[in-house]
N, C-alpha and C positions, 0 to 999 in steps of 0.2 A: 417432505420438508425442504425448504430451499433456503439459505443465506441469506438475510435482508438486509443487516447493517452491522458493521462494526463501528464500535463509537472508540477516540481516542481522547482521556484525558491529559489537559496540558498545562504544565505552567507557563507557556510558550504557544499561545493562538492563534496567534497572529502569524509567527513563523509558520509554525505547523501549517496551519490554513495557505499560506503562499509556495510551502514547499509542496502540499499536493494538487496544486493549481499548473505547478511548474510539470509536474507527473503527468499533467494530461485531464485530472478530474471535474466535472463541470461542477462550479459553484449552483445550488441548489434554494439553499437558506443562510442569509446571511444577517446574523444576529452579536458579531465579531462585537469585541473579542469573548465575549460569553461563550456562544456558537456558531456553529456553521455546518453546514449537511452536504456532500459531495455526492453527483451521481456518475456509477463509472460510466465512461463510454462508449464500452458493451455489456452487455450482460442488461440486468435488473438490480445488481446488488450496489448499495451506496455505502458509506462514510461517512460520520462525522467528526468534529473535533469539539470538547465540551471542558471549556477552561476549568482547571483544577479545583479554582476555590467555591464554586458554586457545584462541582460532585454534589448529586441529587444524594439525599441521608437513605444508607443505607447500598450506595454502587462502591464497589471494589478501588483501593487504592490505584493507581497510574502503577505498571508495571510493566517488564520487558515482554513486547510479542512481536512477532515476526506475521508482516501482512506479503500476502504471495499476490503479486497483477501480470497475468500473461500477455504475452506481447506479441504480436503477429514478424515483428521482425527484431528480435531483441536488439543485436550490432548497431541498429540504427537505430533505437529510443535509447539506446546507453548512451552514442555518439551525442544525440538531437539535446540530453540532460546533461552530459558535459560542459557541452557548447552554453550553459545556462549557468555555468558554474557549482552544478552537483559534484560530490566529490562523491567515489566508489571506493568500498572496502573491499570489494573483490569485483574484475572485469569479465566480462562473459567467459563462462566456463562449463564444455560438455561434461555432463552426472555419470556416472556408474549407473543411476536409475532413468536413463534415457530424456533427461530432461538439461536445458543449457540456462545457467540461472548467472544471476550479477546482485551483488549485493550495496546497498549504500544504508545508510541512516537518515532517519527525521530529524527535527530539532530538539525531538523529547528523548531521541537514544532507543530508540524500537526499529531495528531492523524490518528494513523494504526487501523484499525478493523478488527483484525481474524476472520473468520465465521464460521459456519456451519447451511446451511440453508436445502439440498437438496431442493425435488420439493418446499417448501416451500417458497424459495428464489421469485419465479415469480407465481407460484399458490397456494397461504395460501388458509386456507378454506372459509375466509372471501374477496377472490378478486372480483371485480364487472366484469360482460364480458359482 
């Protein structure tokens, strides 16, 4: 099984949609402010955003989640989104669990998580096999 999309609803899709444009995500489908489909820049795994009041009947209200996007160089994608005027709730910080993360917010209040985890990410030295 593999990750294929997170969708986020918003009453805010517009923002949303520019704030993860500013992230790095390539626009994919753009149906704004309805929706909008992001592919990340590595991996296979995408995004979208899907404005609140058209919630297809029967998907789950908009609620707090925390999306994780690894960074090949965290220091400098916190730097490079600064300079863009992101603001951060917390600045690059090494984990207790071997991973160095930064935190900021969307415009819907769902926590972003910068990473850097390498092999770590999926084999810490404490994983059970």
């Amino acid at each position: 099984m593999n990750l294929n999309q997170v969708t986020i609803y918003s009453e805010k899709p517009l923002e949303t949609a520019e704030f993860f444009k500013k992230l790095g995500l390539i626009l994919i489908v753009d149906s704004l402010p309805r929706y909008a489909r992001f592919e990340c820049p590595d991996g296979e795994a995408t995004l979208s955003v899907h404005e609140a009041e058209t919630r297809p009947v029967g998907s789950v209200p908009a609620n707090n989640i925390v999306l994780y996007f690894e960074c090949q160089d965290l220091d400098a994608e916190v730097n490079r989104l600064k300079s863009l005027r992101l603001e951060f709730d917390e600045d690059p910080t090494d984990r207790d669990w071997l991973w160095r993360q930064a935190y900021l917010k969307d415009p819907n209040g769902n926590r972003i998580c910068l990473f850097r985890a390498g092999e770590n990410r999926k084999n810490p030295p404490w994983r059970v096999n």
